[in-house]
C-alpha positions in Angstrom: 34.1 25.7 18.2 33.7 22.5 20.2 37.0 20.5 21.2 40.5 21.1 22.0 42.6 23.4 20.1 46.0 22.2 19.1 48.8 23.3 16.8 49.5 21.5 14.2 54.0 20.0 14.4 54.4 18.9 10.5 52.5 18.0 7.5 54.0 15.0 5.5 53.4 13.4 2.3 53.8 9.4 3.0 51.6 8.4 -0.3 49.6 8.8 -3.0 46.9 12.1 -2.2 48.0 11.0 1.6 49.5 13.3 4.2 50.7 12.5 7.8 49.1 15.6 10.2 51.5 15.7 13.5 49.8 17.2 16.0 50.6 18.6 19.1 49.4 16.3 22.3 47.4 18.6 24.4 47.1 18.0 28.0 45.3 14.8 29.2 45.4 13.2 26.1 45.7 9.7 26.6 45.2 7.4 23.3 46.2 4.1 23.0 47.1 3.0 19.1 43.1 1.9 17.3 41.6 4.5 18.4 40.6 7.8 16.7 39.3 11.8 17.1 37.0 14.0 15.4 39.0 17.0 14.0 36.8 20.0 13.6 38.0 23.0 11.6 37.1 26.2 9.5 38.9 25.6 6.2 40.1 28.8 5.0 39.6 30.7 8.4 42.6 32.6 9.6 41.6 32.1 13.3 40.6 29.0 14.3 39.8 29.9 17.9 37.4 32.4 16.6 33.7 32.3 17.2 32.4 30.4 14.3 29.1 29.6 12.7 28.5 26.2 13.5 27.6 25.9 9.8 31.0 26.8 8.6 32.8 24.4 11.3 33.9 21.0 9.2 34.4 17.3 11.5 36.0 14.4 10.7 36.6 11.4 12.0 40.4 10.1 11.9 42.3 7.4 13.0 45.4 7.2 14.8 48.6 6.5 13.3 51.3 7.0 15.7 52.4 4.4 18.0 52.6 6.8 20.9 51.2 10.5 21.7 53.6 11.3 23.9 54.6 14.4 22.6 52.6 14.7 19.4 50.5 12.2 18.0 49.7 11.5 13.9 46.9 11.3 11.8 47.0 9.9 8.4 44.6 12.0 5.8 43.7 10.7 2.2 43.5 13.8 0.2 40.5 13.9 -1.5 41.0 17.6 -4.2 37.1 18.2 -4.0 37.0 17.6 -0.1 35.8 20.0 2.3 38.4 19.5 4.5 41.5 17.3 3.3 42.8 19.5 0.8 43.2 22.3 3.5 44.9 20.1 6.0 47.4 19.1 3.7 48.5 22.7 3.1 48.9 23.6 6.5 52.0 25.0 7.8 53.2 24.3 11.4 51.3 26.2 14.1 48.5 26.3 12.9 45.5 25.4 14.9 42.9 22.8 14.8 40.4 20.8 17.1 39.9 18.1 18.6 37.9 15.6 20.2 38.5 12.2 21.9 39.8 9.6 22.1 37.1 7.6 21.6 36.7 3.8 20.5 37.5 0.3 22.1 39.2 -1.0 19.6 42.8 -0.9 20.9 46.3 -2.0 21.5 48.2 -2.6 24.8 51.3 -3.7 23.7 50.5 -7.3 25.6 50.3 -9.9 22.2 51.6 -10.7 19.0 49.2 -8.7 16.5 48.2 -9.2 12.7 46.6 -6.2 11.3 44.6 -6.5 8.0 44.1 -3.0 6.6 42.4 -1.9 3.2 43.2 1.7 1.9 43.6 4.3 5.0 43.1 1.4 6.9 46.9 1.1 6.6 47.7 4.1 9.2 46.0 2.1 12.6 47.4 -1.1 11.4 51.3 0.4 11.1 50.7 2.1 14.2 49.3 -1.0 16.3 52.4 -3.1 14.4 54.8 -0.4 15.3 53.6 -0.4 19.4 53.7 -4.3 19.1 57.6 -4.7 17.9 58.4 -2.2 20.2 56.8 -4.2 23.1 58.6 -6.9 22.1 55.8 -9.0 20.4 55.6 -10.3 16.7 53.9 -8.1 14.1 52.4 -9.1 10.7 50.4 -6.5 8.2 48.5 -7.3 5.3 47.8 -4.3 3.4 45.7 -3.8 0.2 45.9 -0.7 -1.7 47.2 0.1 -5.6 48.8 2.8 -4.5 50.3 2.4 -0.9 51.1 4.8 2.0 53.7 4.4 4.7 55.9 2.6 2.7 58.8 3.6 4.5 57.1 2.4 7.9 56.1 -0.5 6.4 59.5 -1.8 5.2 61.4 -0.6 8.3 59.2 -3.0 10.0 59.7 -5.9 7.6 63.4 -4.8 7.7 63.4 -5.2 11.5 61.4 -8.9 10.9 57.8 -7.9 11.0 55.8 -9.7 8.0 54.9 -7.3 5.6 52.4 -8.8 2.7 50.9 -5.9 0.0 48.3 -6.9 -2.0 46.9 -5.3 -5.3 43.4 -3.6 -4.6 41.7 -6.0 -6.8 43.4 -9.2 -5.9 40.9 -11.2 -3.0 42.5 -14.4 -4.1 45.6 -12.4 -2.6 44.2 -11.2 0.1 42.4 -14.3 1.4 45.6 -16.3 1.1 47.2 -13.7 2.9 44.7 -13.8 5.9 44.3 -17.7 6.2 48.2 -17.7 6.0 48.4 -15.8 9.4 45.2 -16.6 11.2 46.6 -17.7 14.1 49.7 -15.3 14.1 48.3 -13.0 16.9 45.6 -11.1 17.8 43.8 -10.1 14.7 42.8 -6.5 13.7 41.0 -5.3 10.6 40.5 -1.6 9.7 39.2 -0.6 6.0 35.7 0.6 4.7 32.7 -1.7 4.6 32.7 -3.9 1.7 37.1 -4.5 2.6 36.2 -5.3 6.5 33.0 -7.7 5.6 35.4 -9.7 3.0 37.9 -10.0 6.1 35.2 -11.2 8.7 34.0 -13.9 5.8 37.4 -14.9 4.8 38.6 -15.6 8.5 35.1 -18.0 9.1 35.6 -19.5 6.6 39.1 -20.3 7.4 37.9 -21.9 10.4 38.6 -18.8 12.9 36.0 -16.3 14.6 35.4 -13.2 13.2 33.6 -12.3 16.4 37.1 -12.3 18.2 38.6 -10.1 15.8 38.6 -6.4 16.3 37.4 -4.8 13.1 37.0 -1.0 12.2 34.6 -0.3 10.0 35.1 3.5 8.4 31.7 3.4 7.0 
């Protein structure tokens, strides 16, 4: 099987059919909060560093949601009960083994500007994880999150608690969330990670508010 093997530190619930995987950083691993891996895994397999048929092996792409990988480094999973993959991860017990591949993408944080992160469903894991690097750093965070059933809330409201700006906003609510965006436009550097139709409302709402969407670093999870 293709990438690194790690172990797996914890599995968490932190929402709604939404686990936090801790994994172990492996040697060289040097990702900077936006960017993401492809996992690969044999769901079901006892030994994952077994030779597999490549037709068994399941990859998926997954965000960072740690602030740091120091030591281990998170992912954020929705749990999807008829996946081929996210039910298992959930289950998993610490040491067990999965792959890796990556870092990869330019989308990223250097913990050099005030940030506002805009994140729609498992957007939310980069966006507290760029907020999360920023207040450490020093720097001013704000996170507008949309989701009827949020994840991280504990993250979320030590942030707010610590005087980060924290806005939720109900999943069907683009009044809401347009408001919330114009509101903070020129709060910091502005980030956007969600799936297509959430990311494209983002882009629209901040021309339209007189900003550039070009200079905004959206995510796009397809």
């Amino acid at each position: 099987m293709e990438g690194t093997p790690v172990a797996v530190d914890a599995v968490r619930e932190v929402g709604p059919e939404t686990v936090a995987l801790e994994l172990e950083t492996p040697d060289g691993f040097d990702a900077l909060p936006g960017q993401f891996v492809l996992l690969r895994a044999v769901p079901g397999a006892d030994d994952q560093q077994a030779d597999h048929d490549e037709d068994d092996v399941v990859a998926r792409h997954y965000t960072l949601s740690s602030s740091s990988v120091e030591d281990t480094f998170e992912l954020t999973v929705g749990v999807d009960p008829d996946g081929d993959l996210s039910p298992w991860l959930a289950d998993l017990e610490p040491g067990a083994v999965v792959h890796v591949e990556g870092p990869f993408g330019e989308i990223t944080y250097e913990q050099d500007r005030d940030i506002v992160a805009v994140a729609g469903g498992p957007g939310v894991g980069p966006a507290v994880s760029i907020a999360e690097a920023a207040h450490d750093a020093g720097h001013d965070a704000v996170v507008v999150y949309q989701d009827d059933e949020p994840a991280h809330v504990d993250r979320l409201e030590a942030l707010e608690d610590a005087g980060a700006t924290v806005v939720f906003v109900d999943e069907d609510d683009e009044e809401s969330l347009r408001e919330a965006i114009e509101d903070h436009l020129e709060d910091g550097q502005l980030y956007a990670f969600g799936f297509h139709d959430f990311v494209a409302f983002v882009a629209e709402t901040i021309d339209e508010a007189g900003g550039d969407s070009d200079e905004a670093l959206i995510e796009n999870f397809g």
